[in-house]
N, C-alpha and C positions, 0 to 999 in steps of 0.2 A: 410552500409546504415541502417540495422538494428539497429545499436548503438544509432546513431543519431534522428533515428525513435524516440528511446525510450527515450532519452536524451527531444528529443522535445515534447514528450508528458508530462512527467515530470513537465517541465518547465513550460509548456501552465497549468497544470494543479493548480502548485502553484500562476501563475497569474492570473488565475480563484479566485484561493481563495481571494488573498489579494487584488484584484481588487471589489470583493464585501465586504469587509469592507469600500475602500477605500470610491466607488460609494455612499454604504449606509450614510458616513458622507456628502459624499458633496452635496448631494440629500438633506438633513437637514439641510445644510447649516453650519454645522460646520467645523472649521478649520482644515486641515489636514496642516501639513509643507513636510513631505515627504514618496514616495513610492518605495521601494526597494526590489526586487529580488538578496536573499543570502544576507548573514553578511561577516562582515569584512570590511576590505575598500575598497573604492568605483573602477572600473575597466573604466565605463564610468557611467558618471553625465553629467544633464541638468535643469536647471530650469525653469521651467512655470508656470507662474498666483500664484507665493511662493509659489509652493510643489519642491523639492526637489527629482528627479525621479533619481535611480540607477540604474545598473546591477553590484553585487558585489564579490569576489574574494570567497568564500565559500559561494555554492551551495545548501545548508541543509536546505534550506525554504526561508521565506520573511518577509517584516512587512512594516505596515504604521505606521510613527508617527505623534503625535501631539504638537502642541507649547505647550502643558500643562505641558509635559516630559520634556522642553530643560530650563536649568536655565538660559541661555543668550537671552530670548526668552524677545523682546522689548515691547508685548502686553498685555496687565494690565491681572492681575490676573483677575477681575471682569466683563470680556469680555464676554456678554451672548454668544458666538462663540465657546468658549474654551469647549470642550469637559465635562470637570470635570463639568460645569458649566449647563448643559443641564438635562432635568427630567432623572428619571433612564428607562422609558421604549425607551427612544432615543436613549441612553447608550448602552442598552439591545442587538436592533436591530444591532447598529454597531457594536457589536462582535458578535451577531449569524450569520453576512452574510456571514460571510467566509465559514461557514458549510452548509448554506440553498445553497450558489453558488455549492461547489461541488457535493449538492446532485442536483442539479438541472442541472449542465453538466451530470451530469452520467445518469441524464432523458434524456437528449437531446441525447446523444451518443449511448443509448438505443434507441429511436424512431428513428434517422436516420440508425441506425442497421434493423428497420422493413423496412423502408422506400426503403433503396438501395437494401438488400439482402431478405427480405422476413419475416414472420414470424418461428420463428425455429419449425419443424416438426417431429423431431425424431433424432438421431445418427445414420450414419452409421459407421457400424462396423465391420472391416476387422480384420482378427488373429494375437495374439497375444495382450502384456499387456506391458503399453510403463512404463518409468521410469520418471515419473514428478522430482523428488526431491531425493537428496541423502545427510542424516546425516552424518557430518563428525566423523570418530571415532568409526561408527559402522559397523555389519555386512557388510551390503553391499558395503560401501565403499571400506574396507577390501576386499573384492572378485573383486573389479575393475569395479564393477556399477557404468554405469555415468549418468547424466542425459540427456533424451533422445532416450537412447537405449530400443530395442523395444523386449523385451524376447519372443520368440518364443515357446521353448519347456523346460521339466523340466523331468531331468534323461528320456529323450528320447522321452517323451509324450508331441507331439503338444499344444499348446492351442487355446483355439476355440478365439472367438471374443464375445465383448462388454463387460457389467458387469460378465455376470458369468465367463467370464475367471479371469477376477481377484478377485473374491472371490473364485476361484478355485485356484489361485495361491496364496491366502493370506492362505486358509484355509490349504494348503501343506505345508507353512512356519509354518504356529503354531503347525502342528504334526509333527515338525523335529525339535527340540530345541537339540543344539548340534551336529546333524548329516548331512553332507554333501550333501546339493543340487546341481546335476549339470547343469547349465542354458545353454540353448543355446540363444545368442542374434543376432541383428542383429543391427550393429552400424555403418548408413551411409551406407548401400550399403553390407555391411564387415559383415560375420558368425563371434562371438567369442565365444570361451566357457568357461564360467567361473565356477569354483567351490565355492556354497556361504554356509555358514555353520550358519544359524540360531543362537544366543544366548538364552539362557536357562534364560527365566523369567517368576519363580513360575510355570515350566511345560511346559510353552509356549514361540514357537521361535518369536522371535523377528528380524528385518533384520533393521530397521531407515531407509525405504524409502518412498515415496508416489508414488502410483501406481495408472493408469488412461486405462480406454479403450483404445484402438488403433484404431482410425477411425475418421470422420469428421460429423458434426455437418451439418444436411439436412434443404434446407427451402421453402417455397413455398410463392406463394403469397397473400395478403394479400384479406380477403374477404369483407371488406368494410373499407373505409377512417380513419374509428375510429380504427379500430381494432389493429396498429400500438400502437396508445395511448395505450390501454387497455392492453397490451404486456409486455411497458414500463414500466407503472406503477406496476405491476405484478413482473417486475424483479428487479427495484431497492426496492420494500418491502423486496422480497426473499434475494436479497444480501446484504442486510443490514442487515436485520436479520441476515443473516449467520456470517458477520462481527462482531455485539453484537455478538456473542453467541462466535466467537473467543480470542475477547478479552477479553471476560468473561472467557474462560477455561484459558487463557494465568495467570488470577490474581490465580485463582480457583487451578489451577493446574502447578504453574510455575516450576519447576522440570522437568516434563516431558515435557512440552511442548516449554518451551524457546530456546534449540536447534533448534527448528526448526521459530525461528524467523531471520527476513533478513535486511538489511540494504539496502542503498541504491547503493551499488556495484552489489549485485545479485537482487534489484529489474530491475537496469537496463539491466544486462544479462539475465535474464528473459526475457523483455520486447522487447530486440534486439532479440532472441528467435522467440518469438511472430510475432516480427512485418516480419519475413523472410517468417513467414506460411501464411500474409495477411488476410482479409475476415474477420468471424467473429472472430477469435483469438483475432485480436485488437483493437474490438469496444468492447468485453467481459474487456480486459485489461485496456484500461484506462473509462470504466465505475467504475471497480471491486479497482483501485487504487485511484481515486477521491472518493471512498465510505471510502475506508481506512483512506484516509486525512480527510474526515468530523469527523467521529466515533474516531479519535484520535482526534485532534483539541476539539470536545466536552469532553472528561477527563477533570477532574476537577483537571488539573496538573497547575504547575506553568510554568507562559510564555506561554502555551497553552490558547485557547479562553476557554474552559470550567474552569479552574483556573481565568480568567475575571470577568470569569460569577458567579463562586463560591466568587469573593471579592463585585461584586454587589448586589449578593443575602446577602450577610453579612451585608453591607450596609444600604438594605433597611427592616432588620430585626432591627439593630440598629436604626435606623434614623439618622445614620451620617456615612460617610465611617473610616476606620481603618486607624490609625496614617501611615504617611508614610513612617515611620523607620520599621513598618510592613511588610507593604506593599513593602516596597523592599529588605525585606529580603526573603520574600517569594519567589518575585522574584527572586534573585539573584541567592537561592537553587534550583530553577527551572532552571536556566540557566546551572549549570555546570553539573547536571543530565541529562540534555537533550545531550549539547557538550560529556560528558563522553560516553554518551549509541552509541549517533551517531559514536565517535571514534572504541567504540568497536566495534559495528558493521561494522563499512566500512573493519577492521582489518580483524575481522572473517570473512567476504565475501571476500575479496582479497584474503585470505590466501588458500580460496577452489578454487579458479581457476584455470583452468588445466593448464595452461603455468606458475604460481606463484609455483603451486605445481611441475613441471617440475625443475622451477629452483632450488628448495631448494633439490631438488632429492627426492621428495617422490614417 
């Protein structure tokens, strides 16, 4: 059921997007031909009112087209309808909607986050320091850390609960580069103990995991009608921001930080994760994943709306758009760097899965 959960939120989340391109054109009145969830060929089709509506055999996102794109397309070039053909701040809107809709569910998912469960009040925080994430290839993996498991003690000393436990546990890994920590955890119910041995970088141990309090998120309710709003607002700034600031270290700093990027195999295990614990795990989750989809979507990549927006702006610096032999080659380069990254990644997240990693006998 958690799979699923997550699988459906996904899904609802990329029809959010492409559903506000689609709206914002036909609100304006220009022509759309068709609206599709996933590329590749079509699984089921329907038509109505000539859009062309999909659900398609690769999962990796969506798209609306327009007759402007289709060479067999029977409706005069000079069609004031046709997209290409409309002022550029018309233009504009119909590729920003995709990014203003997910930031705008991630409001909504936030305020009915105040609305059903309350405003968040504090952490409670019970001992011990959980395992969010585990690098493959490093330290910890090597020592039998999964993700999950909830360390309890280290060479025989408990640890307390909240943040200070884990900057008490982070602080014990960077004065032990090279030397033998031994964990005690607790995975599912089950004591294990494992011996985790720190790597030595420049002095300092290293382990490639992300570590997280151990406890649950408190909330009370709310003190007047607005206050829900004023919550919302407050956290899709914060998580936005935090988002730039990621994908900013990811350019800034790609070396160390690209390991720990995920694909959409372990965003869904995550998500199926999430969604077993309920509450606000998964109003945080698919807020904090529709901020991700806006924040990428805005990159001024090829096929991505923010590469739209970067051949509009070109555009109307020039006063005429770019030849279309350009133009789709830009594209084109856009397409096979996106399918490549996405292969890699579904690769690399399949490959860490404990039943994939079972079979190959790791």
């Amino acid at each position: 059921m958690g799979v699923l959960t997550a699988l459906a939120i996904l899904a609802g989340l990329i029809l959010v997007h492409e559903a506000g391109h689609f709206f914002a054109a036909t609100w304006q009145g220009i022509r759309v031909s068709g609206f599709s969830i996933g590329f590749g060929p079509a699984l089921i089709q329907r038509r109505r009112r000539g859009v062309l509506f999909a659900l398609r055999a690769i999962p990796l996102g969506g798209f609306v087209s327009f007759p402007d794109d289709e060479e067999d397309s029977t409706i005069p070039a000079d069609d004031p309808d046709l997209m290409r053909n409309r002022p550029l701040a018309q233009r504009a809107l119909v590729i920003a909607a995709g990014v203003i809709a997910n930031l705008l569910l991630a409001w909504s998912v936030l305020l009915a986050q105040g609305l059903v469960l309350g405003i968040p009040s504090g952490f409670s925080a019970t001992p011990g320091v959980v395992v969010a994430a585990v690098q493959p290839g490093q330290a910890a993996a090597g020592s039998g850390l999964q993700p999950g498991d909830r360390i309890v003690a280290v060479d025989g000393t408990p640890l307390a609960g909240g943040q200070e436990a884990v900057m008490a546990l982070v602080g014990r890994i960077k004065d032990a580069p090279g030397r033998t920590l031994r964990l005690q955890a607790d995975r599912n119910g089950t004591t294990v103990n494992l011996p985790l041995t720190p790597t030595d970088s420049d002095g300092i141990g290293r382990i490639g995991a992300q570590l997280q309090p151990n406890g649950s998120e408190s909330f009370r309710a709310a003190t007047s009608p607005i206050e829900p709003i004023l919550q919302a607002n407050h956290d899709v700034v914060a998580l936005t921001r935090r988002t730039v600031e990621g994908f900013g270290t990811l350019i800034t700093h790609f070396g160390e930080t690209a390991p720990q990027v995920s694909g959409p195999v372990k965003i869904v295990e995550m998500g199926a994760s999430l969604a077993s614990q309920g509450g606000s795990s998964l109003f945080l989750f698919t807020a904090l994943i529709s901020i991700n989809l806006a924040v990428l979507n805005a990159l001024p990549l090829p096929l991505l709306d923010g590469g739209q927006f970067a051949l509009l702006l070109l555009e109307a610096l020039r006063g005429r758009p770019l030849a279309d032999r350009y133009q789709m080659a830009f594209m084109q380069s856009g397409f096979v760097f996106l399918v490549g990254l996405s292969l890699v990644l579904i690769v690399k997240d399949t490959s860490q899965l404990p039943a994939i990693q079972q079979l190959l006998g790791r």
